[in-house]
DSSP file (Angstrom, degrees, kcal/mol; ACC not computed):
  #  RESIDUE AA STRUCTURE BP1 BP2  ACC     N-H-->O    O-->H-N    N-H-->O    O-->H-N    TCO  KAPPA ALPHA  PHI   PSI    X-CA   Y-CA   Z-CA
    1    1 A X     >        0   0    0      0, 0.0     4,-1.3     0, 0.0     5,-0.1   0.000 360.0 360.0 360.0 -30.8   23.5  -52.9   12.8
    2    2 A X  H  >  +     0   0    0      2,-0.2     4,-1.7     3,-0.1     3,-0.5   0.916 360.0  55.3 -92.4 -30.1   24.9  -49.5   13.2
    3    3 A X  H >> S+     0   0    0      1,-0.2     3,-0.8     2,-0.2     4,-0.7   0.994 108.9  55.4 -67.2 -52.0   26.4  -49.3    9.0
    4    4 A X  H 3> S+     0   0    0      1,-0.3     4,-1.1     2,-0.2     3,-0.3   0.711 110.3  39.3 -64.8 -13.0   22.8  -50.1    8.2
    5    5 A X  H 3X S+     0   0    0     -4,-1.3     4,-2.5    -3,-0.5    -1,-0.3   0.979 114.6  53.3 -49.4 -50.6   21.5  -47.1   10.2
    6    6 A X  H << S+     0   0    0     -4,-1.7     4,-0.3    -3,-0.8    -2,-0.2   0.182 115.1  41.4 -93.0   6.6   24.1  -45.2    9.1
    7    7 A X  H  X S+     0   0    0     -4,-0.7     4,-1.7    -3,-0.3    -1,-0.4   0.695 110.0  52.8-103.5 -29.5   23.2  -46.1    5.6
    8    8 A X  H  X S+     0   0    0     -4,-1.1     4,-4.7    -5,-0.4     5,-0.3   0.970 111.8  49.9 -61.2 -66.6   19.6  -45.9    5.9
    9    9 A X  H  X S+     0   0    0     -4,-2.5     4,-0.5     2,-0.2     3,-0.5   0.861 107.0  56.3 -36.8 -83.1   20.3  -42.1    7.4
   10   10 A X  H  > S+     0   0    0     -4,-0.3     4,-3.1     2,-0.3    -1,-0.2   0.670 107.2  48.0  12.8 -68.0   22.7  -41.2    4.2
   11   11 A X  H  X S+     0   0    0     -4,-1.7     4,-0.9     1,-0.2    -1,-0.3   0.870 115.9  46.5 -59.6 -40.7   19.8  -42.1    1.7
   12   12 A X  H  < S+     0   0    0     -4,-4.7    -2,-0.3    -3,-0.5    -1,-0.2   0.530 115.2  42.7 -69.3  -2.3   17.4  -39.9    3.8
   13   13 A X  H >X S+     0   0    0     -4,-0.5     4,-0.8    -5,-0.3     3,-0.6   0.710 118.7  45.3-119.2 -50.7   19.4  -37.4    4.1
   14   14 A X  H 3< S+     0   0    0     -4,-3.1     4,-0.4     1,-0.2    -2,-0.2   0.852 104.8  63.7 -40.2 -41.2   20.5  -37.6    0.4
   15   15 A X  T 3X S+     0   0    0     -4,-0.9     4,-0.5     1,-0.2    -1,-0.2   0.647 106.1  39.0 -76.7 -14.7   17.2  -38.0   -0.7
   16   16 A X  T <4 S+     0   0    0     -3,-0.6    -1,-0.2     2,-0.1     4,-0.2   0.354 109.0  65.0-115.4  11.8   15.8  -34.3    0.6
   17   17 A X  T  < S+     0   0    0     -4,-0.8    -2,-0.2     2,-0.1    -3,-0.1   0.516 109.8  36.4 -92.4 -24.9   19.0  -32.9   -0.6
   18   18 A X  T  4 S+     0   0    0     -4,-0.4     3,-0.3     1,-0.1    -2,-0.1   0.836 119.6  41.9 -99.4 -29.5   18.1  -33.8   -4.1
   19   19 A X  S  < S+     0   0    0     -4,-0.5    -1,-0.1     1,-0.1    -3,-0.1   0.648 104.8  72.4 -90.1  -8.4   14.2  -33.3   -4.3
   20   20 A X        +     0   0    0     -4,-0.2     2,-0.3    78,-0.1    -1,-0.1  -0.109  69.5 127.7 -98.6  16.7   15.1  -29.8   -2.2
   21   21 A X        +     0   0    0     -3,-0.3    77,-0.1     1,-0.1    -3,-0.0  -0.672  21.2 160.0 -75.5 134.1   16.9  -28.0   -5.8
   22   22 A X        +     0   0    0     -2,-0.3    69,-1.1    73,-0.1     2,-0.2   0.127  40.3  94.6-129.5  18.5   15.2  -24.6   -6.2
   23   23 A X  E     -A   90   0A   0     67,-0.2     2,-0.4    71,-0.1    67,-0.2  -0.709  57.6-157.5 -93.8 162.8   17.7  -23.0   -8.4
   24   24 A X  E     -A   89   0A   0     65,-1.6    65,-0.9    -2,-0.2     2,-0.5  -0.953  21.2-152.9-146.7 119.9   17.1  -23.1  -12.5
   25   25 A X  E     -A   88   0A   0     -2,-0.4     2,-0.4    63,-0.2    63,-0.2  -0.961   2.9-146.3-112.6 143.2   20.7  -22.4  -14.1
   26   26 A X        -     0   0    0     61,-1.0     2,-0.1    -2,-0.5     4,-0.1  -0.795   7.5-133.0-111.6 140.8   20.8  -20.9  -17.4
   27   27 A X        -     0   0    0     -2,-0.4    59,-0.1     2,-0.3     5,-0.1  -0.635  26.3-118.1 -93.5 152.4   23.5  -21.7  -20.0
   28   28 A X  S    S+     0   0    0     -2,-0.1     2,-0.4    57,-0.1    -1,-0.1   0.894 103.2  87.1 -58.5 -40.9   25.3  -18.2  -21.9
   29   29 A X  S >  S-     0   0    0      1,-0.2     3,-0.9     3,-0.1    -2,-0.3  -0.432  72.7-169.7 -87.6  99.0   23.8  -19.7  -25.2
   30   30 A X  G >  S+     0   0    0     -2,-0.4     3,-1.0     1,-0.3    -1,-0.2   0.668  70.0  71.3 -79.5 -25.2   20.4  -17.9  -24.6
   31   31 A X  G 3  S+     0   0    0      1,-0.2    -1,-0.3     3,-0.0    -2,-0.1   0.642 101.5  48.6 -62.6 -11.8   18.3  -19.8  -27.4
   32   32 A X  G <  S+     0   0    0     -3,-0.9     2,-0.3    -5,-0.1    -1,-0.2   0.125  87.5  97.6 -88.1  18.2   18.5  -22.8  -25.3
   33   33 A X    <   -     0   0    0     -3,-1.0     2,-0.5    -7,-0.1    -7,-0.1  -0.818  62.7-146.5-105.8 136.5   17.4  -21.2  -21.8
   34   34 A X        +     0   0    0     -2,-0.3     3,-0.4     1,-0.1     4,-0.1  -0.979  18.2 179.6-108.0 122.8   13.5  -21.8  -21.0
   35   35 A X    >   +     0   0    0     -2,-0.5     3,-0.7     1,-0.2    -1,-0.1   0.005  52.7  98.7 -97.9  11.8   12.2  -19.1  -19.2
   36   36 A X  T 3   +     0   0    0      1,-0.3    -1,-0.2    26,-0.0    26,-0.0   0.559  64.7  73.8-114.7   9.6    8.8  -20.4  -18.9
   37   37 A X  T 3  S+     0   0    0     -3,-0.4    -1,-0.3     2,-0.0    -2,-0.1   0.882  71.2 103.4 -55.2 -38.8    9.0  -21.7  -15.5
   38   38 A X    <   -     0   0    0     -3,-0.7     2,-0.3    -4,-0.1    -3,-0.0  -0.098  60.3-160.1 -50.5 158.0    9.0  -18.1  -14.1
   39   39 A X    >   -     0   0    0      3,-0.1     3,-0.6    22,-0.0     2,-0.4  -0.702  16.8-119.5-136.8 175.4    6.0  -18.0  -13.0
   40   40 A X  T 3  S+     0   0    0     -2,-0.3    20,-0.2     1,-0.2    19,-0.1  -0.787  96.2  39.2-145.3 156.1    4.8  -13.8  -12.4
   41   41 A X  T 3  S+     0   0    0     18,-1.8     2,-0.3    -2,-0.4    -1,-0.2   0.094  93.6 114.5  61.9   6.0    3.9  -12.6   -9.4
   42   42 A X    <   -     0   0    0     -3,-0.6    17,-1.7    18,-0.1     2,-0.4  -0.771  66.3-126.2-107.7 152.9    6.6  -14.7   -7.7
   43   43 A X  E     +B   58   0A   0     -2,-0.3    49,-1.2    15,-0.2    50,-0.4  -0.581  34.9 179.8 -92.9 136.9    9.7  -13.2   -5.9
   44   44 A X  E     -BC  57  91A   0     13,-3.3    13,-1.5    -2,-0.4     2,-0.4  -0.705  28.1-132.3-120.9 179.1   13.2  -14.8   -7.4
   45   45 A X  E     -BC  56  90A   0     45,-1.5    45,-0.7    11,-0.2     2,-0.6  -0.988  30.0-157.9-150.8  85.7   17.0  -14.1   -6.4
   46   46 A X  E     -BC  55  89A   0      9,-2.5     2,-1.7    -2,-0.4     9,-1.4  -0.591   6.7-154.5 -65.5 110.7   18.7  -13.7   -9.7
   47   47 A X        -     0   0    0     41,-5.0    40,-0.4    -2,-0.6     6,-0.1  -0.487  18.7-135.7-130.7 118.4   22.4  -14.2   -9.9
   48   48 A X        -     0   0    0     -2,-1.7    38,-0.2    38,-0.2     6,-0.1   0.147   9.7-132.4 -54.0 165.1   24.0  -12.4  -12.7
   49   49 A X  S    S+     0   0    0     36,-1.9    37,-0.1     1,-0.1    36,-0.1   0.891 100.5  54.6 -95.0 -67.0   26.5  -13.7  -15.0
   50   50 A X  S    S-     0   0    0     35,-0.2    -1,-0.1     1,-0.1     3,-0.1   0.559 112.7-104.0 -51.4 -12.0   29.0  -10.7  -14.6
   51   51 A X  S    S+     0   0    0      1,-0.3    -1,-0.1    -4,-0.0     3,-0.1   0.185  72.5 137.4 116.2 -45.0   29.4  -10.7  -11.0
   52   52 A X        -     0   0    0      1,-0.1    -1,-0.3    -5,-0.0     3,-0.1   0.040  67.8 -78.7 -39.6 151.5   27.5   -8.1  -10.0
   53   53 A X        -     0   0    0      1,-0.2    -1,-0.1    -6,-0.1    -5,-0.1  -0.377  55.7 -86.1 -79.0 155.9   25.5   -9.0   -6.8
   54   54 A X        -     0   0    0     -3,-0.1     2,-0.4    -6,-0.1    -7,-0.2   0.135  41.8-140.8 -65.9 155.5   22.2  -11.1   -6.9
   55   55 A X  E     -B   46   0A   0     -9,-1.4    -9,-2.5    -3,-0.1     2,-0.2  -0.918   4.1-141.5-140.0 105.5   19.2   -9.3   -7.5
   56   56 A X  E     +B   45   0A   0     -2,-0.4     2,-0.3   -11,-0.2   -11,-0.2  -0.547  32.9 175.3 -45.7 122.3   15.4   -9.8   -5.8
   57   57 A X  E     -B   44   0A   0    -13,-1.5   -13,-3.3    -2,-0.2     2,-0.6  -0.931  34.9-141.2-128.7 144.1   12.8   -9.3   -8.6
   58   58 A X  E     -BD  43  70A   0     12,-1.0    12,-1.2    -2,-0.3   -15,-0.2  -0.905  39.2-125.4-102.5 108.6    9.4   -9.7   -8.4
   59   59 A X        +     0   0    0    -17,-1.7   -18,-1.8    -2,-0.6     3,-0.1   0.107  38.2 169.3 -79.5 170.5    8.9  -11.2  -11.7
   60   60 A X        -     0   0    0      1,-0.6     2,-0.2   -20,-0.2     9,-0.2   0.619  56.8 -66.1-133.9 -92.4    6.3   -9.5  -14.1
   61   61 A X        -     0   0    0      7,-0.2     7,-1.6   -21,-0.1    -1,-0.6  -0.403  50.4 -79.1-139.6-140.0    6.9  -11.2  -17.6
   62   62 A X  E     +E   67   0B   0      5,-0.2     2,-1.0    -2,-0.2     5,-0.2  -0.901  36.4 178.6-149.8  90.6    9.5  -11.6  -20.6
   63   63 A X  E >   -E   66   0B   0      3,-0.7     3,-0.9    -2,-0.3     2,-0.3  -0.777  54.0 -55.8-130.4 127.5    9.9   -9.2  -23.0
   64   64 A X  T 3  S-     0   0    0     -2,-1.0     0, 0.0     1,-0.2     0, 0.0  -0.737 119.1 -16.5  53.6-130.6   12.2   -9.6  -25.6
   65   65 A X  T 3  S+     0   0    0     -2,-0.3    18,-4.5    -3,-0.1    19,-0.4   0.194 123.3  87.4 -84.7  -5.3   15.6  -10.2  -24.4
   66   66 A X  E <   -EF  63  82B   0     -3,-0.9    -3,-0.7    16,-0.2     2,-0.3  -0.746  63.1-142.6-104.5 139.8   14.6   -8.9  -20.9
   67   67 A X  E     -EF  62  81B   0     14,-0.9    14,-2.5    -2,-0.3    -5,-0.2  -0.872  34.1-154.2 -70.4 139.1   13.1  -10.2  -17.6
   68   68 A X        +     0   0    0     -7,-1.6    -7,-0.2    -2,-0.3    12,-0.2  -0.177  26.8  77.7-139.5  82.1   11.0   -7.9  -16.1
   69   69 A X        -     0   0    0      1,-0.2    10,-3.6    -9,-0.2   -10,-0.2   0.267  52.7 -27.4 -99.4-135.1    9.8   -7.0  -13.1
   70   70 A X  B     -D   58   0A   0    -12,-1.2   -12,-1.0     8,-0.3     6,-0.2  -0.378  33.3-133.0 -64.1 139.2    9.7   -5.4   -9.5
   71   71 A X  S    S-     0   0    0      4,-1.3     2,-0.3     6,-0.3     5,-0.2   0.652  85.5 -39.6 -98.5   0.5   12.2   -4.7   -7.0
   72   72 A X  S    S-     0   0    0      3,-1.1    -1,-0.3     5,-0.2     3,-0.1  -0.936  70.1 -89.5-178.9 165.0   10.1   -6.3   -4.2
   73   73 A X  S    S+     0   0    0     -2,-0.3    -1,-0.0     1,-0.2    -2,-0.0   0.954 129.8  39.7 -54.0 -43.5    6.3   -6.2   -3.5
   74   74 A X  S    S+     0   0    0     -3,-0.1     2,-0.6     1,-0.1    -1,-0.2   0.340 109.6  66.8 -92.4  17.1    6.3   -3.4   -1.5
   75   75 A X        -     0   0    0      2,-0.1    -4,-1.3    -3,-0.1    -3,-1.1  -0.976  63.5-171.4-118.5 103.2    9.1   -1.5   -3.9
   76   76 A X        +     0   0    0     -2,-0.6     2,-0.3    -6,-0.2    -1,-0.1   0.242  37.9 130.3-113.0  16.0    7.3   -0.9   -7.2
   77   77 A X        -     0   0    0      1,-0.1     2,-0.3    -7,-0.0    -6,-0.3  -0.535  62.9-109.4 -79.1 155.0   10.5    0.2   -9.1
   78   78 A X        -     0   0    0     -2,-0.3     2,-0.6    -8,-0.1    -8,-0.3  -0.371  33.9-175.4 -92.1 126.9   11.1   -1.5  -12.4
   79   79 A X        +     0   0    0    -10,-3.6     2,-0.5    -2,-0.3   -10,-0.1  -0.875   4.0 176.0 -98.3 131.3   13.7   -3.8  -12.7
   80   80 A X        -     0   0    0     -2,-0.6     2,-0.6   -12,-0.2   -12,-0.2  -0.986   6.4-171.5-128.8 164.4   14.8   -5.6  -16.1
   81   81 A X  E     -F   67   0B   0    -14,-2.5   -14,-0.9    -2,-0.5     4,-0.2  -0.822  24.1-106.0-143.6 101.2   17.4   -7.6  -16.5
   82   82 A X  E >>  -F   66   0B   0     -2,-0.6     3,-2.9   -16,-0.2     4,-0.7   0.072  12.3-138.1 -77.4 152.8   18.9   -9.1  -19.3
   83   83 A X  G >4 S+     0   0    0    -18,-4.5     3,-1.8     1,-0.3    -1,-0.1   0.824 105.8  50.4 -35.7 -49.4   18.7  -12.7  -20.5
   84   84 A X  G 34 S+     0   0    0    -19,-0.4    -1,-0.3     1,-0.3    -2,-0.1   0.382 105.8  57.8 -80.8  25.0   22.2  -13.0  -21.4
   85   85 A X  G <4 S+     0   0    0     -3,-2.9   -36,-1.9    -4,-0.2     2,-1.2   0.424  86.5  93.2-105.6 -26.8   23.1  -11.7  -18.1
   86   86 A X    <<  +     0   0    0     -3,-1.8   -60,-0.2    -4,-0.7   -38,-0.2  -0.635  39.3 175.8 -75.3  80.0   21.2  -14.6  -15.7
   87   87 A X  S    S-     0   0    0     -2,-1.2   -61,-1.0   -40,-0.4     2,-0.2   0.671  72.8 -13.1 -70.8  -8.0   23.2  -17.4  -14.7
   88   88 A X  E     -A   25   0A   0    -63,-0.2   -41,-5.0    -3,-0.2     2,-0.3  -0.759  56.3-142.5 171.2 156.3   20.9  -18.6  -12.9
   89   89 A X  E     -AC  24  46A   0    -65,-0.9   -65,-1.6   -43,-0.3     2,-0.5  -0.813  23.6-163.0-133.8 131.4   17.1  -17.8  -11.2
   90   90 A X  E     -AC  23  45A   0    -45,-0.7   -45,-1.5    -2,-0.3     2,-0.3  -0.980  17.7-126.9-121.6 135.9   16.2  -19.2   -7.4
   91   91 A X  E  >  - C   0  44A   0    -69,-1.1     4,-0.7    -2,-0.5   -47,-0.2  -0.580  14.1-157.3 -29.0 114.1   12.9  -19.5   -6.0
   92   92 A X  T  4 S+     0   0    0    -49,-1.2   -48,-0.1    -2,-0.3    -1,-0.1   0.687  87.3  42.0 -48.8 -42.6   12.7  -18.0   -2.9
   93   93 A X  T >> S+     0   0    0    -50,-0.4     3,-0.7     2,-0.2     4,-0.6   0.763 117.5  50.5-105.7 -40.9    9.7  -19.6   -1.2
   94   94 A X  H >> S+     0   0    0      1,-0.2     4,-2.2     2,-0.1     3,-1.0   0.960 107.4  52.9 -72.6 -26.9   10.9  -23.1   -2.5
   95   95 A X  H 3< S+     0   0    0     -4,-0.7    -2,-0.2     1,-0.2    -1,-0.2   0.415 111.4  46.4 -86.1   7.7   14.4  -22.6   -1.2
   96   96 A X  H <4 S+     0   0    0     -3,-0.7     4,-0.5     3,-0.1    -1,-0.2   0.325 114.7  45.4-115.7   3.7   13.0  -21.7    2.5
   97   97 A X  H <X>S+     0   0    0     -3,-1.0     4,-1.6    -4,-0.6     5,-0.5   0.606 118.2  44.4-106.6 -53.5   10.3  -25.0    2.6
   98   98 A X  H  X5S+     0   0    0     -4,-2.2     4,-0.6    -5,-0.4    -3,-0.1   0.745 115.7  52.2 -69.1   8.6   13.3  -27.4    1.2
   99   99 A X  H  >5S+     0   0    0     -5,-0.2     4,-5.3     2,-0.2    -1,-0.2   0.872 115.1  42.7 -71.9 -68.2   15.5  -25.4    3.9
  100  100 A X  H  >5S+     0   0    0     -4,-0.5     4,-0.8     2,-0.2    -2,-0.2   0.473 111.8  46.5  12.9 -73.8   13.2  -26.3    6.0
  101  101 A X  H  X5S+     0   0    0     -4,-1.6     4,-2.8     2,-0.2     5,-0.3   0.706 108.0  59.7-105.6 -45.6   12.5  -29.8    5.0
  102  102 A X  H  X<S+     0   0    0     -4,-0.6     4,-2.2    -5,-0.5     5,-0.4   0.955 103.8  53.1 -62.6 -47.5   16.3  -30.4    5.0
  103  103 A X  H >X S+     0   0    0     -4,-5.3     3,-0.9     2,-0.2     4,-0.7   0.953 115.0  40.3 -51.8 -49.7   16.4  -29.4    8.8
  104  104 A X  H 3X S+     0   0    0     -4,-0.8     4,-1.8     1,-0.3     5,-0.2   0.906 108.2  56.6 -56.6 -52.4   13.7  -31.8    9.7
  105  105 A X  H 3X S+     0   0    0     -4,-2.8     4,-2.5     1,-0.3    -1,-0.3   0.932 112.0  44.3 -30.3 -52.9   14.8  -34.3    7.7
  106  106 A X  H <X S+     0   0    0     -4,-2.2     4,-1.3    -3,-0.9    -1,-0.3   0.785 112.1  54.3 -85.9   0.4   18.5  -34.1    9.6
  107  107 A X  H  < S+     0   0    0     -4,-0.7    -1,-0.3    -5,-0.4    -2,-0.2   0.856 111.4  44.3 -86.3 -19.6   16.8  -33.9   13.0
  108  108 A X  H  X S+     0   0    0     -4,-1.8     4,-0.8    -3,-0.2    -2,-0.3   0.447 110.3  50.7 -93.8 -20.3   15.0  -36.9   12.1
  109  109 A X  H  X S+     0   0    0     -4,-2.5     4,-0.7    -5,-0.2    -2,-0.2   0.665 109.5  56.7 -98.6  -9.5   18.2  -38.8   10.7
  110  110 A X  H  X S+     0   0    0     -4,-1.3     4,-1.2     2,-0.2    -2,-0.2   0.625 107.8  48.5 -92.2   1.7   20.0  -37.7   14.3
  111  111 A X  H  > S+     0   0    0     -4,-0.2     4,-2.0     3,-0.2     5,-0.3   0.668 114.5  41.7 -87.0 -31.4   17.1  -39.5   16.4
  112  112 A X  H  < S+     0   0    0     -4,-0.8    -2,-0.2     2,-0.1     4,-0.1   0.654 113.8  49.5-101.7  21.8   17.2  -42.5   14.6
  113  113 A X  H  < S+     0   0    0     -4,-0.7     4,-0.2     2,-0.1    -2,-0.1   0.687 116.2  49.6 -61.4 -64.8   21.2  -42.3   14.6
  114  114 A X  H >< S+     0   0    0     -4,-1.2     3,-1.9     1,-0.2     4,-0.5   0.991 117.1  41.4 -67.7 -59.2   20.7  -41.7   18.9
  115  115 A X  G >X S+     0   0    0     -4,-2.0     4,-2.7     1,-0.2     3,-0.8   0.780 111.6  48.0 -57.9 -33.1   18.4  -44.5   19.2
  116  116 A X  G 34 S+     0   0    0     -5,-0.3     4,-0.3     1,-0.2    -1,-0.2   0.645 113.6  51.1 -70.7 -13.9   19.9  -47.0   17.2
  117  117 A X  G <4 S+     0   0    0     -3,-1.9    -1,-0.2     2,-0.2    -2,-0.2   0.643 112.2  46.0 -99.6  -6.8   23.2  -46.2   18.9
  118  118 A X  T <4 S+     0   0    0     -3,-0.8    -2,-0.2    -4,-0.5    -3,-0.2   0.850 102.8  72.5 -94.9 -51.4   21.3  -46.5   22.8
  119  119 A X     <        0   0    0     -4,-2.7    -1,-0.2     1,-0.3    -2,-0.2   0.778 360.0 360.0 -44.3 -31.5   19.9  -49.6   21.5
  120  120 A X              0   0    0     -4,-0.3    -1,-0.3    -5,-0.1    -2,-0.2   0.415 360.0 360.0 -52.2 360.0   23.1  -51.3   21.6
C-alpha cells in the first residue's frame, strides 16, 4: 500500500515539474532560434551566453539581430541585446504560477503521503 502512494505521489509531483518549464533555451547557431514566442509587452529574465548577469527586459520587438526592449515597466531605458548573446529567455509570470503550482502540488502529495501513512 504505502509503494503505491509513494508512486502515485512521484508521478504527481513529476507531472507539475514537467508542465511547470518556463524557460525557452536558445542554441549559439542563431538561424535555428525562434524568437516568435516573445510575446511584447511581457517582462523576461534573459540569461546571456557570456556570463554576464541575467538581464530583466520588458520586451518591445526583434530587430535585426537584436531583442529589444525596456529595462522594466517603470524604467523606460532601452535595452537591446543581442541574439547571439541569449542562451536562454524565462518568463517571469509563468515561472511564479508553475512556482506556485509546484508548492501546492507538494503540499498536496505530503497529505496524501500523511494520510496514507495514519491509515495504517
Amino acid at each position: 500500500m504505502k509503494a503505491s502512494v509513494l508512486l502515485k505521489s512521484s508521478l504527481l509531483t513529476s507531472l507539475f515539474v514537467i508542465t511547470s518549464c518556463a524557460t525557452t533555451k536558445y542554441s549559439e547557431d542563431i538561424s535555428k532560434n525562434n524568437y516568435s514566442n516573445l510575446e511584447a509587452g511581457k517582462v523576461y529574465k534573459v540569461t546571456m551566453r557570456d556570463g554576464s548577469p541575467k538581464q530583466t527586459i520588458l520586451f518591445r520587438n526583434v530587430v535585426g539581430e537584436n531583442l529589444v526592449g525596456t529595462a522594466g515597466k517603470k524604467d523606460s531605458t532601452e535595452v537591446i541585446i543581442p541574439k547571439s548573446n541569449v542562451a536562454a529567455v524565462k518568463d517571469r509570470r509563468k515561472a511564479r504560477i508553475a512556482a506556485g503550482a509546484t508548492i501546492i502540488g507538494a503540499a498536496g502529495v505530503a497529505a496524501i503521503v500523511l494520510s496514507s501513512s495514519r491509515a495504517d
